[in-house]
Structure formats: C-alpha cells, structure tokens
PAZAPA-4460 file (N, C-alpha, C; in steps of 0.05 Angstrom, whole numbers, plus 32768, in hexadecimal, padded with zeros to 4 digits):
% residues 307
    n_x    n_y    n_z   ca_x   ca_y   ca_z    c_x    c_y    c_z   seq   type   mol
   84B2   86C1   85B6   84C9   86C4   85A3   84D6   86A8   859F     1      X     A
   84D9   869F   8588   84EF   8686   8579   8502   8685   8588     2      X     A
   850B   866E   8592   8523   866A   859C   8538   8665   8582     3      X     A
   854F   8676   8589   8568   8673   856D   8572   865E   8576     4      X     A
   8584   864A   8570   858C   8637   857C   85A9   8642   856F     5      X     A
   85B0   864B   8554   85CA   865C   8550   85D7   866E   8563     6      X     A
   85CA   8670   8577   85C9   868B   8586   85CE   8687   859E     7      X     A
   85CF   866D   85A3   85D3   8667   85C1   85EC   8659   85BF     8      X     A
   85FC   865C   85CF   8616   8644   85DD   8611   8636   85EE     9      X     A
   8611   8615   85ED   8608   8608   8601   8626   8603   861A    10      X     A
   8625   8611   862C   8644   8612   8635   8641   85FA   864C    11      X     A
   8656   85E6   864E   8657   85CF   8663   867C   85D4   866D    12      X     A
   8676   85D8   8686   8690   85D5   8697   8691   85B8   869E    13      X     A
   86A4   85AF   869C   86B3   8591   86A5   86C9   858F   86AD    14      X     A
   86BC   8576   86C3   86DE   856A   86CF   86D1   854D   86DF    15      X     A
   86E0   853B   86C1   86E2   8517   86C4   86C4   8515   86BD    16      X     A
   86B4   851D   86AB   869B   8513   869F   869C   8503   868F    17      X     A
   86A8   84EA   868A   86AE   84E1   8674   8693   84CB   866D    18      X     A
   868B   84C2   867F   8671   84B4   867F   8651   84C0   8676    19      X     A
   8656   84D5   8675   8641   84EC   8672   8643   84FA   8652    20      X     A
   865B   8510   8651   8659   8520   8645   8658   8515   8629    21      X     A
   865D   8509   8618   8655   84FC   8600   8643   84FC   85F8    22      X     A
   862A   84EC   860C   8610   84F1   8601   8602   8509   860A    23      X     A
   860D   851C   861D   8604   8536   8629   8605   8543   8606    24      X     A
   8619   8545   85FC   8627   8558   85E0   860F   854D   85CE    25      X     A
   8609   8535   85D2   8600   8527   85B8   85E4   852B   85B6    26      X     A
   85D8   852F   85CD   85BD   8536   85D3   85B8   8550   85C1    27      X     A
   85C8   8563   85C9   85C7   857D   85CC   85CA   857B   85AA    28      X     A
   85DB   8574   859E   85DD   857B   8584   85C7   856C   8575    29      X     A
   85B6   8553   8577   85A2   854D   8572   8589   8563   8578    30      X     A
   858A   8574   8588   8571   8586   8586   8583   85A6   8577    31      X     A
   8593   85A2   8570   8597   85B8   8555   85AD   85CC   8561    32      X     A
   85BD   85C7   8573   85CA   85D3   8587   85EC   85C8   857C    33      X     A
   85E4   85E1   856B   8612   85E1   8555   8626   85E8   8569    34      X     A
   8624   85FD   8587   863B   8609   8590   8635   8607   85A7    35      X     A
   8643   85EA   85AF   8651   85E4   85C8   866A   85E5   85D6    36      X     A
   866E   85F9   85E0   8684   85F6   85F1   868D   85E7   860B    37      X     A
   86A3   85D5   860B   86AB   85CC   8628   86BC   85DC   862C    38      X     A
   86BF   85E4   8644   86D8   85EB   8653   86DB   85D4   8666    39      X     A
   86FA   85C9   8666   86FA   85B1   8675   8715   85B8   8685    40      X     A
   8710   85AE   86A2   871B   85B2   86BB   8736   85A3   86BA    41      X     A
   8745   859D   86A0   875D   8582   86A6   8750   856F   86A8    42      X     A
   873F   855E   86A4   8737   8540   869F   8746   8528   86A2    43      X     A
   8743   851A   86B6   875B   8507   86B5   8752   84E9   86A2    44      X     A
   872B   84F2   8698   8728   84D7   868E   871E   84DA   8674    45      X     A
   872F   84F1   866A   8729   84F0   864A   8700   8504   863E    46      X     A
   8701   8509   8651   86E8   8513   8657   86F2   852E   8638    47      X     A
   8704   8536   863B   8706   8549   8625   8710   8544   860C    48      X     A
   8710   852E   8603   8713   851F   85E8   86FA   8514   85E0    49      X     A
   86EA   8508   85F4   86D3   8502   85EB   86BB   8512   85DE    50      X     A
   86C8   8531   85F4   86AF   8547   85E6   86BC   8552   85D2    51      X     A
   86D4   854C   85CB   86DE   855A   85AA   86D0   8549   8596    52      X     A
   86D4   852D   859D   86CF   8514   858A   86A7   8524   857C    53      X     A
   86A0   8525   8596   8681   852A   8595   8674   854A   8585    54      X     A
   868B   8555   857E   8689   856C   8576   868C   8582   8582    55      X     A
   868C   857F   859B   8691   859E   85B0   86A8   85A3   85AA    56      X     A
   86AA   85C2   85A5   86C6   85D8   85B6   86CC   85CE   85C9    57      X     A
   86EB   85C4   85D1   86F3   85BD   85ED   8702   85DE   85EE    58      X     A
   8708   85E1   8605   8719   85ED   8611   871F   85ED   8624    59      X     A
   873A   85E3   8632   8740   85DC   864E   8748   85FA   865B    60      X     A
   8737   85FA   8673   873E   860E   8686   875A   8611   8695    61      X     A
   8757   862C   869A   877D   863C   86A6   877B   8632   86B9    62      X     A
   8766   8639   86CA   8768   863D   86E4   8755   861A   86EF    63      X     A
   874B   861C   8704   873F   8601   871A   872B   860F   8723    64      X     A
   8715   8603   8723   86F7   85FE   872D   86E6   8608   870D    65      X     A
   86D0   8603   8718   86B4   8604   870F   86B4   862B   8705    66      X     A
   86B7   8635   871B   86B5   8652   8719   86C6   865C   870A    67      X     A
   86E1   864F   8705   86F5   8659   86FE   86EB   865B   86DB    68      X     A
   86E5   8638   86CF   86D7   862F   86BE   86BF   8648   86AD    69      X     A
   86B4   864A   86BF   869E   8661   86B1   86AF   8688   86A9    70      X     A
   86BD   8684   86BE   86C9   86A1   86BD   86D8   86A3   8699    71      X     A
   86E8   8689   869E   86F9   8683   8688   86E9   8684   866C    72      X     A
   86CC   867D   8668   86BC   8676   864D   86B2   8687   8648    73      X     A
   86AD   8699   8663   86A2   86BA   8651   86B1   86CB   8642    74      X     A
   86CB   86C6   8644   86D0   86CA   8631   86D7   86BE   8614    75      X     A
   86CF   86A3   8616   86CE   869A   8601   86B4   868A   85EC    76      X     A
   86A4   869C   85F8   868B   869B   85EC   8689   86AB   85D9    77      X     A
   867A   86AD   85C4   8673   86B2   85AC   864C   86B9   85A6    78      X     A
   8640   86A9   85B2   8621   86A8   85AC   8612   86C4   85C3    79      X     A
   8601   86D2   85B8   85F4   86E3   85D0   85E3   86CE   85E0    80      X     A
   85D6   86BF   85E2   85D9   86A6   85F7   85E0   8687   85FD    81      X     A
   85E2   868F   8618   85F8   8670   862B   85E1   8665   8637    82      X     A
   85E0   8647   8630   85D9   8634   8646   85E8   862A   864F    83      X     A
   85E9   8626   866E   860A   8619   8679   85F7   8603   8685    84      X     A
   8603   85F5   8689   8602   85D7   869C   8614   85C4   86A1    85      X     A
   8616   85B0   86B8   8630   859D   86C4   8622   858F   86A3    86      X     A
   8644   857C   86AE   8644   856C   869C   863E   854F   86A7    87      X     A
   8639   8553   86BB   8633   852D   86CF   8617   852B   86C4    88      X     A
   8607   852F   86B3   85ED   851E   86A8   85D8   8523   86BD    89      X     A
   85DB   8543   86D3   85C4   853E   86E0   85AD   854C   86D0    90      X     A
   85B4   8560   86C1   85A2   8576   86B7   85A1   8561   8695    91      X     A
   8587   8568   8689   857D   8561   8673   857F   8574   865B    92      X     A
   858A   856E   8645   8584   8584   8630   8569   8583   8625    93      X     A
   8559   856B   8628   8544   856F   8621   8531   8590   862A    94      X     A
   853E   8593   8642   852F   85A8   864C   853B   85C2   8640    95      X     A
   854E   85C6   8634   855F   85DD   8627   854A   85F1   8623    96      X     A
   8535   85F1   8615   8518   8602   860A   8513   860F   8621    97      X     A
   850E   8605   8632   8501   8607   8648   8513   861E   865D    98      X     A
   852B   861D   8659   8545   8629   8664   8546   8644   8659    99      X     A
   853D   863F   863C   854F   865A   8628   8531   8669   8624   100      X     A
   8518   8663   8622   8501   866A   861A   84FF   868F   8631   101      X     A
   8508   8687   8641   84FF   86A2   8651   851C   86B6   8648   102      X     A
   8533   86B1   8643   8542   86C2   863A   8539   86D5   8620   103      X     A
   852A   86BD   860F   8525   86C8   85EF   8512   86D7   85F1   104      X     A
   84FE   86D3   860E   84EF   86ED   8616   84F3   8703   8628   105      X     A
   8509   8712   8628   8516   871E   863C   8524   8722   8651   106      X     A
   8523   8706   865D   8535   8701   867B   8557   86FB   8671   107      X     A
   8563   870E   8683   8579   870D   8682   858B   86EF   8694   108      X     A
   8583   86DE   86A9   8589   86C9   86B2   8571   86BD   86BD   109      X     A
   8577   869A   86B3   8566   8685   86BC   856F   8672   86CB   110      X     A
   855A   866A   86DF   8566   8659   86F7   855F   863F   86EC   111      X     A
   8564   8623   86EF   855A   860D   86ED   8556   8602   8706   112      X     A
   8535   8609   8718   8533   85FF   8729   852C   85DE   8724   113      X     A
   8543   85D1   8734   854B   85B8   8739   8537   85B4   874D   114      X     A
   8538   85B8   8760   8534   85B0   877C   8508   85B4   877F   115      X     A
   8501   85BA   8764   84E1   85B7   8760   84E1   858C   8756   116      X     A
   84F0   858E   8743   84EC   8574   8736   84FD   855C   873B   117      X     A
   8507   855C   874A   852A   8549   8746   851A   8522   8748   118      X     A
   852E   851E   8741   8527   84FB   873C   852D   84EC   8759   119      X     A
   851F   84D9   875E   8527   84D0   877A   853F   84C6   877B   120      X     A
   854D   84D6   878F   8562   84C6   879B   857B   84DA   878A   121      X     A
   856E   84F3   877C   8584   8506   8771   8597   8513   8780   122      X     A
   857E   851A   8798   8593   8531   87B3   8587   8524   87CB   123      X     A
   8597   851C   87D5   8596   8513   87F5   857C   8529   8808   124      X     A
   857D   8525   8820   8574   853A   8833   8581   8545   883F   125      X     A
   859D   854B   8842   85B4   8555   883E   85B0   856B   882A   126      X     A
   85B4   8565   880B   85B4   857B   8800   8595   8586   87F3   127      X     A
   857E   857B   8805   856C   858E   8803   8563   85A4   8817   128      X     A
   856A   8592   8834   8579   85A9   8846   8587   85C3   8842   129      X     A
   85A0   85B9   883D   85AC   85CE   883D   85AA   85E5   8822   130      X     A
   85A4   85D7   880C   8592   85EE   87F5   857E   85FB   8803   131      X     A
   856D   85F5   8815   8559   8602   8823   8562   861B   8830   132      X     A
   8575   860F   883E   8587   8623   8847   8590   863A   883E   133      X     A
   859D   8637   882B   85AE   8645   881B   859D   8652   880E   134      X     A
   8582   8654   8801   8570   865D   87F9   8565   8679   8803   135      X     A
   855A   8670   8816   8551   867E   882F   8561   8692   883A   136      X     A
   857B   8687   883C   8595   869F   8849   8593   86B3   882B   137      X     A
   859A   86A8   8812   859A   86B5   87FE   8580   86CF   87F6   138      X     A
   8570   86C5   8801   8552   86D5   87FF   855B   86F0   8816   139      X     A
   8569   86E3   8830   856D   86FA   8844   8584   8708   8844   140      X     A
   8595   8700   8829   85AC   8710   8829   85A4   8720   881B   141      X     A
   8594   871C   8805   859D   872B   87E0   8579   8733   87DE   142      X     A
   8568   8729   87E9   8550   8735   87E6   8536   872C   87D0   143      X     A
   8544   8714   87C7   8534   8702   87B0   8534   86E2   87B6   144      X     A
   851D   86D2   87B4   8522   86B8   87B6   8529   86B1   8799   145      X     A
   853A   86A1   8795   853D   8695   8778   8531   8673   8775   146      X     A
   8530   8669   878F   8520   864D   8795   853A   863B   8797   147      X     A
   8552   863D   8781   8566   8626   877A   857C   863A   8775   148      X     A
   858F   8646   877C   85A3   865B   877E   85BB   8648   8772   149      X     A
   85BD   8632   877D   85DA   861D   8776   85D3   860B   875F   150      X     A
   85B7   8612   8759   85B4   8605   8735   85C9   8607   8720   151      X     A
   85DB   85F4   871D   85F0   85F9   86FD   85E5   85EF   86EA   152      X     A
   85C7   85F4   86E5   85B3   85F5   86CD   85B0   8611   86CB   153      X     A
   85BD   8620   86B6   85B9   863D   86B2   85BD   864F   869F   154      X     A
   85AB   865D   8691   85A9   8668   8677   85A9   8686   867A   155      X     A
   85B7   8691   8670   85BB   86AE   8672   85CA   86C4   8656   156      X     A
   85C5   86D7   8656   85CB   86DF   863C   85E1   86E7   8644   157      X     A
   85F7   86EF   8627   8615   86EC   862A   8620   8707   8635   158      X     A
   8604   871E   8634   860C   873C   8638   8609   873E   865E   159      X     A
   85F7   8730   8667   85F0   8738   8676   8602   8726   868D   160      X     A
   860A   8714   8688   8624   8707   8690   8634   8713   8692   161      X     A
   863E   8723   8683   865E   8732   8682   8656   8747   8694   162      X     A
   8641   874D   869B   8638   875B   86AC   863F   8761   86C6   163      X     A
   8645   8745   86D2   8648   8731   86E6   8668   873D   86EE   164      X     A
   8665   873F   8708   8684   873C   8714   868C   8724   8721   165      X     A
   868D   870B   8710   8690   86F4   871D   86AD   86F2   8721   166      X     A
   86B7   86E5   8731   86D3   86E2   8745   86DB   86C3   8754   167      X     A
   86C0   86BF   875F   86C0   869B   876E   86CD   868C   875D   168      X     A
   86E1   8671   8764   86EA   8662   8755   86DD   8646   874F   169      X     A
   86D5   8641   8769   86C6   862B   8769   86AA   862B   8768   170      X     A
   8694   8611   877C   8677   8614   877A   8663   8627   8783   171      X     A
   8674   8642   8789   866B   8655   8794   8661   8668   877D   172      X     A
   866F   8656   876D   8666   8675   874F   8648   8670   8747   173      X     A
   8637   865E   8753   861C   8658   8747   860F   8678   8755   174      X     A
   860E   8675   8770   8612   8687   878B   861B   86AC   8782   175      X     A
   8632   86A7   8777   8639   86C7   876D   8627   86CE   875E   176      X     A
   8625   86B8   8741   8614   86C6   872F   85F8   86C8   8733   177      X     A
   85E8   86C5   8745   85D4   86CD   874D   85CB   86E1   8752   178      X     A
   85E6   86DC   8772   85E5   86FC   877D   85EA   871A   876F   179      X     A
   8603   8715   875D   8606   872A   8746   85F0   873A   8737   180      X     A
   85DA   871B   8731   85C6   871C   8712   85B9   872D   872E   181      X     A
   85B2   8730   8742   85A0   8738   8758   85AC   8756   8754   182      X     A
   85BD   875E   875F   85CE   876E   876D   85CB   877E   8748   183      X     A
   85CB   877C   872C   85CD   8788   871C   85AC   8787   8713   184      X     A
   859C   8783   871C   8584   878D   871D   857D   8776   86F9   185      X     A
   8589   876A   86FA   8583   8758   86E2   8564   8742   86DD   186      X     A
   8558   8746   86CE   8541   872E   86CB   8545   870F   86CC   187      X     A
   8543   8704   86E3   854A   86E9   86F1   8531   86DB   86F4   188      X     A
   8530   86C4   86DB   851A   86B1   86D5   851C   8698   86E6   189      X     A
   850A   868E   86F4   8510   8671   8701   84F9   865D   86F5   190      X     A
   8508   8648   86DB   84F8   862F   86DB   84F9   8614   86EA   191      X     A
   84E5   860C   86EB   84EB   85EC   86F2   84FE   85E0   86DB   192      X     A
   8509   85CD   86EF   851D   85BD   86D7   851B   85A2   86EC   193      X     A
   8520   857C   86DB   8522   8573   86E3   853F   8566   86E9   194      X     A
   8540   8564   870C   8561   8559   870C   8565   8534   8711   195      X     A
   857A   852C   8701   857A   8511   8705   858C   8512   870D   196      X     A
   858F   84F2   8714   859B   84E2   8729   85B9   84DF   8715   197      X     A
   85D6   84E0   8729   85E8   84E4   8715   85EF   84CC   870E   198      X     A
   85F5   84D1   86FA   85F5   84AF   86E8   861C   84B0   86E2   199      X     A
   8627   849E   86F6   8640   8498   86F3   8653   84A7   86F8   200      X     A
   864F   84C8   86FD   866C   84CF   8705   8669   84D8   8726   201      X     A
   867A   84DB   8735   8679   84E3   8750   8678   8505   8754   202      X     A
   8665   850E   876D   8664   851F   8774   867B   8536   8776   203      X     A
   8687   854B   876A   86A2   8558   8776   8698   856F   8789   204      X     A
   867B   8572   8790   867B   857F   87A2   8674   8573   87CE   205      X     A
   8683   8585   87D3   8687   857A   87F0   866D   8585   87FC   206      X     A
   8657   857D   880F   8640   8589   881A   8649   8599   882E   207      X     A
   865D   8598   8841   865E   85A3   8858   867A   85BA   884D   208      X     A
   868A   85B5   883F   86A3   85CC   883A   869C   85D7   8829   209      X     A
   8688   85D6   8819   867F   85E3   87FC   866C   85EE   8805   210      X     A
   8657   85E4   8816   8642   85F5   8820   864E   860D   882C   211      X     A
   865E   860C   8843   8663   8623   8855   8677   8636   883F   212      X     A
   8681   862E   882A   8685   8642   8819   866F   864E   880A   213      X     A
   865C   8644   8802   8642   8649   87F3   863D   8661   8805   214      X     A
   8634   8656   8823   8620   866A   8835   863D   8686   883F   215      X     A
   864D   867D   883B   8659   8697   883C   865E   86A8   8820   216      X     A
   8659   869B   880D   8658   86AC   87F4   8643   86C3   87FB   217      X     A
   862C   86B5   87FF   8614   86C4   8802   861C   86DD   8816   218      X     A
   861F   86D4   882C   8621   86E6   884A   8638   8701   8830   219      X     A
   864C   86F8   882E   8669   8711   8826   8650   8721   8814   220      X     A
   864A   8718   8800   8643   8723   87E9   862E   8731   87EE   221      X     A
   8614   872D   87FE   8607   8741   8813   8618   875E   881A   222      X     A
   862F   8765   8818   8637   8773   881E   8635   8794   880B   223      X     A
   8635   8784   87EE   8631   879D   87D4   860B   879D   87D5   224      X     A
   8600   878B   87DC   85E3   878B   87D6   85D1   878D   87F2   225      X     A
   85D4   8788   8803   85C8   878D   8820   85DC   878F   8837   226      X     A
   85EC   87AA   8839   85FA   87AD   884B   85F8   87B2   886A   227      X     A
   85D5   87B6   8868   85BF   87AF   8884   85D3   8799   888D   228      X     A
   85C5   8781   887F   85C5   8760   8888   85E3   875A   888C   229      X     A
   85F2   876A   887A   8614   8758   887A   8620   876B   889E   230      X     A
   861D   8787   889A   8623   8792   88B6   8611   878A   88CE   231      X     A
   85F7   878D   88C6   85E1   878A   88DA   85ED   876B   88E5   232      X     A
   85F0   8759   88DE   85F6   8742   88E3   860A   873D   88FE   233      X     A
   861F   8747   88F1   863A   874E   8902   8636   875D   891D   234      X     A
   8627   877C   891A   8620   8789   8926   8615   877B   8941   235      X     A
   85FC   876A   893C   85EC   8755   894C   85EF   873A   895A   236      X     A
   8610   8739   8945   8620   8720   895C   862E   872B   896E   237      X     A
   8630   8746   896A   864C   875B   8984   8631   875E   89A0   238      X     A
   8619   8766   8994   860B   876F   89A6   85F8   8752   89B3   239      X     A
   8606   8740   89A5   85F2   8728   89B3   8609   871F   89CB   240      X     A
   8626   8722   89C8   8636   871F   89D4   863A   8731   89F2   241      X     A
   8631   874C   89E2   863A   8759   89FA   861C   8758   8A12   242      X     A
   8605   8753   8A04   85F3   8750   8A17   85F5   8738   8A27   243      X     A
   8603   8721   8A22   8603   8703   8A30   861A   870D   8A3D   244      X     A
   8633   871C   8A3C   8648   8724   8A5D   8632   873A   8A67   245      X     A
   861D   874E   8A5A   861B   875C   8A6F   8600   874F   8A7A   246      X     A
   85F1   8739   8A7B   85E3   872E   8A86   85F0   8724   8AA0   247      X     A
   860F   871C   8A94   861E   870C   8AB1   862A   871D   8ABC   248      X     A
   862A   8733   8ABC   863C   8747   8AC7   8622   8755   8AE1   249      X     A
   860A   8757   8ACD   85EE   8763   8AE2   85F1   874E   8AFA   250      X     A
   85EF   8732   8AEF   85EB   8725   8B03   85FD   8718   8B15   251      X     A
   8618   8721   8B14   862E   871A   8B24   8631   873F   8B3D   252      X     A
   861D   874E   8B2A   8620   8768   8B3A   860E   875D   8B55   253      X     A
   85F7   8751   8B4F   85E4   874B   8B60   85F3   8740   8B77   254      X     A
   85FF   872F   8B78   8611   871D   8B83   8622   872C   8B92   255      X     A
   8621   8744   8B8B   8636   8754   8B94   8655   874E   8B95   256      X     A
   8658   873E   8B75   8674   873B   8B65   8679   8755   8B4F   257      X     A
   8682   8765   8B53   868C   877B   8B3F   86A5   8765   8B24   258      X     A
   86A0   876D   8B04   86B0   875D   8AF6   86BB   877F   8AE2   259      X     A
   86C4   8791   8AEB   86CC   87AF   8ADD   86D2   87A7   8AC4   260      X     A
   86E6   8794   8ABC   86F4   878A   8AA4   86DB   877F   8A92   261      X     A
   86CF   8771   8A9E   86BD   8767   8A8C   869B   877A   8A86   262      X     A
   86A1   8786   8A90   8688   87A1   8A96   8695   87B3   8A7E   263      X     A
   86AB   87B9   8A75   86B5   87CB   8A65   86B4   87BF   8A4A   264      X     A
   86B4   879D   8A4E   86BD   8789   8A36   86A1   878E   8A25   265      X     A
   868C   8796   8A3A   8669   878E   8A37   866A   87A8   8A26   266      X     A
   8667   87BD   8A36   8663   87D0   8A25   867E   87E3   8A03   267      X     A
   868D   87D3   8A06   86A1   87D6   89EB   8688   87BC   89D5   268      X     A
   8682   87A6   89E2   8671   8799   89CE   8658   87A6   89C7   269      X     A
   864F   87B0   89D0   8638   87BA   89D5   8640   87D4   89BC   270      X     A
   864B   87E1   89C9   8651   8802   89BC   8654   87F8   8998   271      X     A
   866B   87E3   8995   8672   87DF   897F   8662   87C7   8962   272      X     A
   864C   87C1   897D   8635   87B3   896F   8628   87C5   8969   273      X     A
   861E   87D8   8970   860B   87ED   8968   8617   87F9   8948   274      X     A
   862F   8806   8951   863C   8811   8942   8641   8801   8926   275      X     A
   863F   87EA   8923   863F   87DD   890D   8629   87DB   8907   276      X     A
   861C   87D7   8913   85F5   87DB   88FF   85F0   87ED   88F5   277      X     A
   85FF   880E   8904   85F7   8820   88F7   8601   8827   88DC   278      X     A
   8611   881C   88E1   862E   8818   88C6   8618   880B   88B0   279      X     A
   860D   87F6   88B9   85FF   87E5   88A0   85EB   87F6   88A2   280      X     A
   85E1   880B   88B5   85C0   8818   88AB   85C9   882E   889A   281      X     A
   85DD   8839   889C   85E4   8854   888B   85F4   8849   8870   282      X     A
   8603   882E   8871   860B   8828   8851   85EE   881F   8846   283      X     A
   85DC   8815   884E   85BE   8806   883D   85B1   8826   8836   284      X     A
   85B3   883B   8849   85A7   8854   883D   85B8   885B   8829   285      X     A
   85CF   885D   882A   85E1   8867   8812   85DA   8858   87F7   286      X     A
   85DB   883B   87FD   85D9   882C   87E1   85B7   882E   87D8   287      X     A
   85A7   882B   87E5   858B   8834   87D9   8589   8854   87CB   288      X     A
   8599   8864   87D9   859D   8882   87C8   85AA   887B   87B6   289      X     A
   85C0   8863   87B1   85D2   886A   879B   85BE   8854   8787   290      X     A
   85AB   8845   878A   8599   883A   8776   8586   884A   8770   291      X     A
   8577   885A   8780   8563   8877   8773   856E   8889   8760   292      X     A
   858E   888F   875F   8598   889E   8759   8599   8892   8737   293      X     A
   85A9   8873   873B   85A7   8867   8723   8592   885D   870A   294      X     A
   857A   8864   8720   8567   8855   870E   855E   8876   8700   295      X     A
   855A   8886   8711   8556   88A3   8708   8560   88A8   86EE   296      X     A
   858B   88A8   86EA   8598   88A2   86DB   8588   8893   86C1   297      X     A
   8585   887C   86C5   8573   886D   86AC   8566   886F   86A1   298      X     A
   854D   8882   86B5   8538   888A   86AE   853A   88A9   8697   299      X     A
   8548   88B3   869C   8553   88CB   8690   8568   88C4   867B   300      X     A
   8570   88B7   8675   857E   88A9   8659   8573   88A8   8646   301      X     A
   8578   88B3   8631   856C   88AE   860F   8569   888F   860A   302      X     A
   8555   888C   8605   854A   886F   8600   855A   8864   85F0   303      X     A
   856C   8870   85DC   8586   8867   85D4   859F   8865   85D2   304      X     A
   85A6   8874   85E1   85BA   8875   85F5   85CF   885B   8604   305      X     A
   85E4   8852   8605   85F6   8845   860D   85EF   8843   8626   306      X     A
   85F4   8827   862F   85ED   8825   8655   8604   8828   865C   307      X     A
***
C-alpha cells in the first residue's frame, strides 16, 4: 500500500534543540511531509521560534517531561498517522518510509530498532548494557521481545494510540507505550533504524535515575499483564528470606541454641511468601479467562459492528 504522506503527522517533542530542529523540520518537509507538529517543553534557547520560522505547528506543553509532551499532542493531532521522534538529530527522516511502510500495511505500532545500527560512539557500553537489560526484563514481564523498548523513533496510528492508557511523565513513556500496545493485544512492528551520534545538544537523560525508573516501569506495569511475574516475584523474595533465617535457625538448633522469635519470623515469611504466589497464580488464571472470554466476545461480533 502507498504511503499518504497527507495522512501522517510528523510529531517531535522538544526541549533546547535549537541546533537540530531546523534542519530536522526542513528535511522532513523536503520529502513531502506538510504537518509537523512540535510540542515544546519551555525552551530556554529559542528552539520554538525556529520550528515556527521552519514551518512547524509549535505548541508549548502544560505540563514537564517527554511523557507529559506526548500525552498532551494526542490530543492535538489531526492525521490518522504519527511519526514521533527526539528532536536532538539522532534519528533520520530519511528513514520516515521505512517507519510508516508497516503501519500502511496493518500494524498498529512501530519500533525503531536503534540498537541493530547505531553509529560509533552513539551509545556508550553503559547504554547498551543496560538496554540489554531492560529488554530482557521487558520480554519477562509482558511476554514479547521488542529488541529496542526505549526507541523514541516511533510510528503508530492515531486510533490505536488513544487506545493507550498512558500516564508516565517522563522517559518512561517509551516503556508504557509498549507495554500498553502489548497488554492491548495490538500489531507491534520492529524495524531497523539507524542511530547517530548527537550532534550538539546534551543528553537530558540520566543512565542510572532514569534507568531504575525505566526498569520499574516495566516490573509495576507487569501487574495488568503478567500478574504471575509482578506477585510471583514478591512472593519469592518473602520465601527467599524466610528460607536464609530458617537455614540459621536449623543450624543454631544443632548447636543446641533455640531462637523462638526468629523461628516464628521464618515461618510468617514463609507462610506469606507462598501466599503471594498464589495470589499471582489465581489473578494470571483469572486474567487468561478474562482474555478467552474477550477474544470469544470478538469472535462473535458482526463483522460490522462497533469495537
């Protein structure tokens, strides 16, 4: 299927791109691309005069962060599809085709895996690490690998978006909307994309305070989509606890040291580790009945019929 290029919004969140976004706009409208929106974060360096100058829709955001940014443009989108991307010059519009091509054939969200192509010296070993990471946990929370989860190279259609119960304010919203597009049973495309090296503006994300918010995005949000893993988890730190006092409790008995207090402490961990697994084995049976139930539902719907 033809890619519309009327039909898409190329959406860029910003904050202090001023070195970038000009020729980011200018690119984009050289390959036939009329409806650009910024949403911009407060700019302290004019970053949002330059993308008016260049022809983009500015619109400065209510609220602070990245997440906040995207929450804010769905509703002010217009096109049935969005390409979103930073505005720091790491992602290419040349690759736009390449982004939007699997939407115009049915997929409801596209990933821009970064982390196949990136330019030397784009992402440290630091942040290929810890994307590794975060990958992997993501695969064992939600039940899909996506390869690049924190890619802000991302194309998705405008219905299936609103779809989304996104909430995160900051770099965690790459993270929600994944898990969501997962968790709503949505068609999730992953291309290569190439990532460059950032040309002039500074990093605003932190590796170590932004990660442990990332990997806890994942872990909470496990909770509507694998409530095994989010209880099971918990469940298995009570019972890893209570087995290391009652290991010392066996072996202070040997000794013929009685610890009563701590013998009671063992088995309340114990009791209430179990009890939380079971908690996550009987909500994962409930929510797999309540997806048989739904897909049944679907299946039994007039093919024209309102979802």
């Amino acid at each position: 299927m033809e890619i519309i290029n009327d039909d898409v919004c190329i959406f860029i969140p910003t904050l202090n791109e001023a070195p970038t976004i000009g020729s980011l706009i200018r690119r984009f409208r050289e390959r036939g691309y009329r409806h650009i929106l910024v949403v911009d974060g407060n700019s302290s360096d004019g970053t949002a005069d330059i993308a008016r100058t260049e022809g983009a829709r500015v619109e400065i955001q209510t609220g602070r962060g990245k997440g906040n940014a995207i929450i804010e443009a769905l509703d002010l989108i217009d096109r049935p599809y969005v390409l979103m991307l930073d505005g720091d010059g790491t992602y290419a519009p040349e690759e736009a085709e390449v982004m939007l091509r699997p939407l115009f054939e049915g997929a409801d969200h596209v990933i821009g895996n970064r982390l196949e192509n990136p330019d030397a010296g784009a992402l440290t070993r630091l942040n290929r690490f810890g994307n590794a990471v975060i990958n992997y946990l993501f695969k064992m929370a939600h039940g899909m690998y996506l390869f690049d989860i924190l890619s802000g190279y991302r194309a998705f259609t405008l219905a299936s978006a609103k779809m989304l119960h996104l909430k995160e304010s900051g770099f965690e919203i790459e993270t929600e909307m994944a898990a969501e597009a997962v968790r709503h049973g949505q068609n999730v495309a992953v291309v290569p994309v190439q990532y460059r090296t950032r040309p002039g503006t500074d990093t605003k994300l932190s590796p170590l305070k932004d990660g442990l918010k990332i990997i806890s995005t994942v872990y909470r949000m496990a909770k509507m989509s694998n409530p095994l893993f989010y209880f099971g988890l918990i469940g298995l730190i009570f019972v890893a606890f209570g087995s290391v006092t009652g290991l010392y409790v066996i072996y202070e008995w040997f000794q013929r040291i009685e610890h009563i207090p701590l013998t009671i402490l063992t088995m309340l961990l114990l009791v209430l580790g179990f009890n939380i697994f079971m908690f996550g084995v009987i909500s994962d049976m409930i929510l797999t009945f309540h997806r048989e139930v739904m897909r049944e539902i679907y299946r039994l719907k007039p093919p024209n019929s309102p979802k």
